[in-house]
VOFI-86927 format. One record per residue (C-alpha): x, y, z; residue in three letters. Coordinates in steps of 0.25 Angstrom, whole numbers, plus 5000, padded with zeros to 4 digits. Example, Ala and Ser with C-alpha at 12.3 -4.5 7.8 and 13.67 -1.06 7.14 Angstrom:
BEGIN
504949825031ALA;505549965029SER;
***
This chain:
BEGIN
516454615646UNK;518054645646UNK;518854545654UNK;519654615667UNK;521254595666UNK;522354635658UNK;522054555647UNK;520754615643UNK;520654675630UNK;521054825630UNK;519854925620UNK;520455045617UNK;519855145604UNK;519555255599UNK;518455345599UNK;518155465590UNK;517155505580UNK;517255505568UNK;518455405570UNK;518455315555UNK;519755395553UNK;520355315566UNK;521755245564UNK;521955225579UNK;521355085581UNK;522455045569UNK;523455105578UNK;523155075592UNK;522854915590UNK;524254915581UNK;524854945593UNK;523954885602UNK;524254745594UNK;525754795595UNK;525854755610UNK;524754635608UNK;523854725618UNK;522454655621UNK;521954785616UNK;521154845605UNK;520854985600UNK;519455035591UNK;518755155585UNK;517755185592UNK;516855295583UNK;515955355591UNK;514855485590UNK;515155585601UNK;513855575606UNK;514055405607UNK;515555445613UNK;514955535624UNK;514155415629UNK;515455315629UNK;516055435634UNK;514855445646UNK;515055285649UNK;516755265647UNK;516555175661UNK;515755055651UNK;516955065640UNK;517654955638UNK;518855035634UNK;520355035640UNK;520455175632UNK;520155255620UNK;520655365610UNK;519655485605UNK;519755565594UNK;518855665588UNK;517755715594UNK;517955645608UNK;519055695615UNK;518755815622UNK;517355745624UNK;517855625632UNK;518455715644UNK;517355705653UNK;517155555652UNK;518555515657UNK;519155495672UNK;520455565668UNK;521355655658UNK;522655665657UNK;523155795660UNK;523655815647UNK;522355785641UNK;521655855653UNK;522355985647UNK;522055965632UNK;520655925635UNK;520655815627UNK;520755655628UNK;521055575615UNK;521455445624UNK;520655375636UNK;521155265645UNK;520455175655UNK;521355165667UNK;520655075676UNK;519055115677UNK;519455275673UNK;519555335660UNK;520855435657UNK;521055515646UNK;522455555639UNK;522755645627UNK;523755575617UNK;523455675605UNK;524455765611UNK;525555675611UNK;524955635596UNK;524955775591UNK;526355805594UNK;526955675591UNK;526455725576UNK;526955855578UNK;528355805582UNK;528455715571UNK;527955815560UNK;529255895568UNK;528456015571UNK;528756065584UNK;527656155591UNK;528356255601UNK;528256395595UNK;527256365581UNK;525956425579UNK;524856315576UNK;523356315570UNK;522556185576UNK;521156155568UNK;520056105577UNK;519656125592UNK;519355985596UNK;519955885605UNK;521155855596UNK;521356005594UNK;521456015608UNK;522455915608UNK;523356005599UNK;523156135603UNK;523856075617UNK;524756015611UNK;525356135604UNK;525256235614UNK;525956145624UNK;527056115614UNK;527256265613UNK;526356325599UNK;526556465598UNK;525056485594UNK;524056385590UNK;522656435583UNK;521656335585UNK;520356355573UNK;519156265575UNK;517856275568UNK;517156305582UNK;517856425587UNK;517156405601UNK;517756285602UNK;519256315597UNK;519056445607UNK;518756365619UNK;519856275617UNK;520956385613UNK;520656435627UNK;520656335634UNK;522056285629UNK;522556445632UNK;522356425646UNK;523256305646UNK;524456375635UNK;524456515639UNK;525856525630UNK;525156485617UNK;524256575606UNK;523056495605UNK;522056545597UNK;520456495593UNK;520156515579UNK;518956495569UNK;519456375559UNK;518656435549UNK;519056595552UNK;519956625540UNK;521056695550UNK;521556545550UNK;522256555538UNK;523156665542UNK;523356575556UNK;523756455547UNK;524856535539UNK;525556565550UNK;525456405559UNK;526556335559UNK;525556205562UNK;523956175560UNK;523456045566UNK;522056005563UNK;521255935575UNK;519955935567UNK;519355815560UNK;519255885548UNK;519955815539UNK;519355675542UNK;518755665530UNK;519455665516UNK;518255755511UNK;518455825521UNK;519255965520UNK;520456045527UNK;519956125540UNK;520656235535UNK;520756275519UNK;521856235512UNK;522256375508UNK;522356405523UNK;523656335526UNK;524856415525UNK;525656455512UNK;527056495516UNK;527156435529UNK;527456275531UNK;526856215542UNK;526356085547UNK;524856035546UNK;524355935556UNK;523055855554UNK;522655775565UNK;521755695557UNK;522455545551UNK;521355515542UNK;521455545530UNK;523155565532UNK;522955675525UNK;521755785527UNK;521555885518UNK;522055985528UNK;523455905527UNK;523455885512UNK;522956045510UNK;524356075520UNK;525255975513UNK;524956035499UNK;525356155503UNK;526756125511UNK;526356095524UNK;526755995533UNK;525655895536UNK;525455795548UNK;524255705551UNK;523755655563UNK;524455525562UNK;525555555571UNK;524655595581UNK;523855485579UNK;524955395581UNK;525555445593UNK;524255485600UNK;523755335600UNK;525055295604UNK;525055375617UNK;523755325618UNK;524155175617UNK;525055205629UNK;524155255638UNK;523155145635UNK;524355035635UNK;525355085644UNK;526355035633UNK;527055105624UNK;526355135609UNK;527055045597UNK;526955195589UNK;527655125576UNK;526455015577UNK;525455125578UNK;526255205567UNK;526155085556UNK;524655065560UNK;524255205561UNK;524855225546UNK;524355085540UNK;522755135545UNK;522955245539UNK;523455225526UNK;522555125525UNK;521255205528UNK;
***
């Protein structure tokens, strides 16, 4: 059993699945260490159907909090005693804190996503956007843009049920804001791709070396420069990124918002503030090491 007092030792991890391609535990126990914390910080891989009964019996963990990536965090809602409202309003948690016997989610992929943005210089307010994928990170996005002001965002997902459900939920909540639900297969998404000035992908496609672009090369835009946003880390450079590079474009990874999601996460979990140049030299050493 785990001893009472403040010098027990902290568990924090993270849980997804798949999750090989995980550099957070690199970064969180770097900064962890940083401040000599009594704390450490695993990858938990975990089937959904195996998540879903952790999930069912969070009271028995022996956790102080946790991360999730994909596929868990739309699913971990029910289960938890509290949500943020900013997390509340994009219906998705990717951070979980144990405050006393209560579980409380937060959403750090915001602060993440645009922490990339802004250091790629792109400023949202008033540009047209395409965002691959309808899942909880998607989710994630698609608030974010419309918040920061997006003059339009198309949202193309391979089940359009799923993409249609989410688009209208996030009209009731940005009224000002052309959002629309589109089939990632329906050929019209070339002509929607020639005329963005962003597309971020939120799916998991790219994972895998072998793995192709979600969209064929031949679909980005010719004339128009624009920046393309990979949210996947591992491998640095999917074939979507190296298909956008080849022909002009500006690229970003999901390093950024790696980086600056887990730092926000550190905070909550810590109450101190996150060493983000310690995080930084980790997060870069894992990966170019992988």
């Amino acid at each position: 059993m785990r001893a009472h007092g403040d010098s027990e030792l902290k568990i924090y991890g993270i849980f997804g699945f798949p999750l090989k391609h995980t550099a957070s535990p690199q970064m969180q126990n770097a900064a962890l260490d940083y401040f000599r914390l009594k704390a450490i910080y695993f990858a938990f891989e975990c089937e959904p159907a195996r998540f879903r009964f952790l999930a069912k019996h969070l009271k028995s963990l022996a956790l102080d909090g946790f991360n999730l990536t994909l596929p868990f965090k739309e699913e971990i809602l029910p289960y938890l005693n509290h949500v943020s409202e900013e997390a509340k309003a994009i219906g998705a948690v990717n951070t979980v804190k144990k405050i006393g016997k209560k579980w409380v989610g937060f959403n750090t992929d915001l602060f993440g996503f645009m922490s990339g943005l802004k250091e790629a210089h792109f400023l949202v307010r008033g540009k047209t956007c395409v965002v691959l994928g309808a899942g909880g990170a998607s989710r994630t996005v698609l608030f974010a843009l419309a918040k920061h002001g997006a003059k339009g965002v198309v949202v193309a997902n391979r089940t359009f049920s799923r993409v249609s459900m989410l688009v209208r939920e996030m009209k009731r909540k940005f009224k000002q804001v052309r959002l629309e639900p589109l089939d990632l297969r329906d050929s019209r998404l070339k002509d929607v791709l020639a005329r963005t000035d962003l597309i971020v992908n939120t799916t998991k496609v790219g994972l895998s070396p072998t793995e192709p672009s979600p969209i064929p090369e031949n679909w980005l835009p010719d004339k128009k420069k624009i920046l393309v946003y990979d949210l996947i880390y591992r491998p640095r450079e999917t074939k979507l990124l190296l298909a956008a590079r080849r022909r002009g474009h500006k690229i970003l990874n999901g390093e950024s918002m790696l980086l600056y999601q887990g730092a926000q996460a550190f905070q909550i979990w810590t109450g101190k503030r996150a060493p983000i140049s310690v995080m930084r030299r980790s997060l870069t050493h894992a990966l170019r090491n992988s």
